[in-house]
C-alpha positions in Angstrom: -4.5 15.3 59.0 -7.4 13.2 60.4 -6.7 10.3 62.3 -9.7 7.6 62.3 -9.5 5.6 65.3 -9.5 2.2 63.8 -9.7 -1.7 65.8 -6.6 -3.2 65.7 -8.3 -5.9 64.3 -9.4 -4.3 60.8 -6.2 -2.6 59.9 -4.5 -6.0 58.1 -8.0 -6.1 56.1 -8.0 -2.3 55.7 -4.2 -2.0 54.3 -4.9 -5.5 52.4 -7.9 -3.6 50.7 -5.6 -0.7 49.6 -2.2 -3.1 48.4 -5.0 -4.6 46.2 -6.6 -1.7 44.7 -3.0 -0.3 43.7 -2.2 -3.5 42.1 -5.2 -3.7 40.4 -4.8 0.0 39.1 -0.8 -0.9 38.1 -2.6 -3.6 36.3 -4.6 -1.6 34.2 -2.4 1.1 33.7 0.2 -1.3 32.4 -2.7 -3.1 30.1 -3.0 0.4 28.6 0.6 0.9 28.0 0.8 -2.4 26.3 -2.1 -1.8 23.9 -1.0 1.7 23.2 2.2 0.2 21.7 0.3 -2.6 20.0 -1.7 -0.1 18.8 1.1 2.3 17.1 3.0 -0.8 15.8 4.5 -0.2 12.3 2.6 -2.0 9.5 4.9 -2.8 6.5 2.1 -2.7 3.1 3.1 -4.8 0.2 1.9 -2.9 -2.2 4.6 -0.7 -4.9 3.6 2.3 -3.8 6.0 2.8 -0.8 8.6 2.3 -3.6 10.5 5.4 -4.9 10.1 6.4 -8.2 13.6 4.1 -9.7 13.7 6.2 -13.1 12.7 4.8 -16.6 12.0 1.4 -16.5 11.1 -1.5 -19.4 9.3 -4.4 -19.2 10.0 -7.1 -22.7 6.7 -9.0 -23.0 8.0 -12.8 -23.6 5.9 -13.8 -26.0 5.5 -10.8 -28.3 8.9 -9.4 -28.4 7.1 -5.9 -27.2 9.0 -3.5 -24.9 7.1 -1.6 -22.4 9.1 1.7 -22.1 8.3 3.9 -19.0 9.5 7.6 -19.6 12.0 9.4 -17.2 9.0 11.5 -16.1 7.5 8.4 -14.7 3.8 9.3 -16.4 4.6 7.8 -20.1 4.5 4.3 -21.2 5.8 3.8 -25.3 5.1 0.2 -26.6 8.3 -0.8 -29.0 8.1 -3.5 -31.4 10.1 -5.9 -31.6 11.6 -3.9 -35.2 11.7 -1.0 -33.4 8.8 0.8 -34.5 7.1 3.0 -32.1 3.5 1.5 -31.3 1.8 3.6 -28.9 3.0 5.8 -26.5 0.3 6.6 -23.6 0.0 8.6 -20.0 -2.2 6.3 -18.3 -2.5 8.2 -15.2 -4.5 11.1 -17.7 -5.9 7.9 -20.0 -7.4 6.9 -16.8 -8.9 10.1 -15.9 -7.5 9.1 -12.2 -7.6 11.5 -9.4 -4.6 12.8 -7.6 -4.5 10.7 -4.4 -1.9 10.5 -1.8 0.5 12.2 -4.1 0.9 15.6 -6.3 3.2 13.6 -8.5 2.0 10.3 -9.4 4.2 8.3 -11.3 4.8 4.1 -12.1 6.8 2.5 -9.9 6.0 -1.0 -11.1 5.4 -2.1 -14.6 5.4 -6.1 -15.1 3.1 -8.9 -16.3 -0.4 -8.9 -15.3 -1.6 -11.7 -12.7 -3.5 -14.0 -13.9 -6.7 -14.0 -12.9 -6.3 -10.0 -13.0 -8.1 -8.9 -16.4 -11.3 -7.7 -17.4 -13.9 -10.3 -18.1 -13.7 -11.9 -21.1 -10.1 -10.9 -21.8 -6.6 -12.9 -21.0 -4.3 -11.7 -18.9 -1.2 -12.0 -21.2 -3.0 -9.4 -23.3 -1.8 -6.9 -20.3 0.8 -5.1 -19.0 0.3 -4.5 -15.4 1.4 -0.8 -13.7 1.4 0.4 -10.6 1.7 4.1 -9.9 3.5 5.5 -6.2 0.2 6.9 -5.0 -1.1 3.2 -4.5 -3.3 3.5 -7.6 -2.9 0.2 -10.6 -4.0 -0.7 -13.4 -3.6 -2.7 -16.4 -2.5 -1.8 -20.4 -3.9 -3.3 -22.8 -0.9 -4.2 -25.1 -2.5 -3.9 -28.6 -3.4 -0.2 -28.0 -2.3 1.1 -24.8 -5.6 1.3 -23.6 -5.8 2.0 -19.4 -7.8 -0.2 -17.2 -8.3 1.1 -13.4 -8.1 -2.0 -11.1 -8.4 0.3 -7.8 -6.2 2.0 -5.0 -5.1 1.3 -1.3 
């Protein structure tokens, strides 16, 4: 190896110099490390489409009597009067003329009353059923016909 023939007098400011520079790059190697893991941190979304598909599913409108009757395939949605009679039965995933998008097998995970505020203009919200499919996609029904309104996707 080399050996630099240094003063006495500078070697406390030399080795000083060095202890500094490896604190500074410990610093910022540790400042890395900490916003690497900030940076993968788990997110948990809100939204129903993390959910699993739970299987048919019915939503009773309270004010109609209707029952909102999502099919074992998880696609279908029949509306039952309150006497029974079969009013509509609809696939608002194909009504919609949605996309495939984050799944191959979309299916509703949440049906429920529509937020108010949440309705096309012009229209109440308790004239919708609100559904939410497992590929983040939702919409709304409209009760009277089973019409399918896209409201938008994560």
């Amino acid at each position: 190896m080399f050996r630099q023939n240094v003063p006495t007098s500078e070697l406390p400011s030399r080795f000083g110099g060095l202890c500094k520079m490896r604190a500074i790059r410990v610093f910022v190697i540790l400042l890395f490390v900490l916003c690497l893991g900030a940076a993968q941190e788990t997110v948990t979304y809100i939204g129903h489409y993390l959910e699993s598909f739970p299987g048919p599913q019915v939503y009773k409108d309270p004010n109609s009597g209707t029952l909102f009757y999502v099919e074992t395939n998880g696609r279908h949605v029949a509306a039952i009067s309150g006497d029974g009679r079969l009013l509509w039965n609809k696939d608002p995933f194909k009504d919609g003329r949605l996309p495939l998008y984050r799944t191959k097998k979309p299916q509703i995970v949440y049906i429920g009353p529509a937020q108010k505020g949440v309705h096309p203009p012009g229209e109440e919200s308790s004239k919708f059923v609100s559904v939410a499919f497992n590929s983040s996609q939702s919409g709304l029904l409209r009760m009277s016909t089973g019409d399918f309104e896209f409201l938008g996707q994560d």
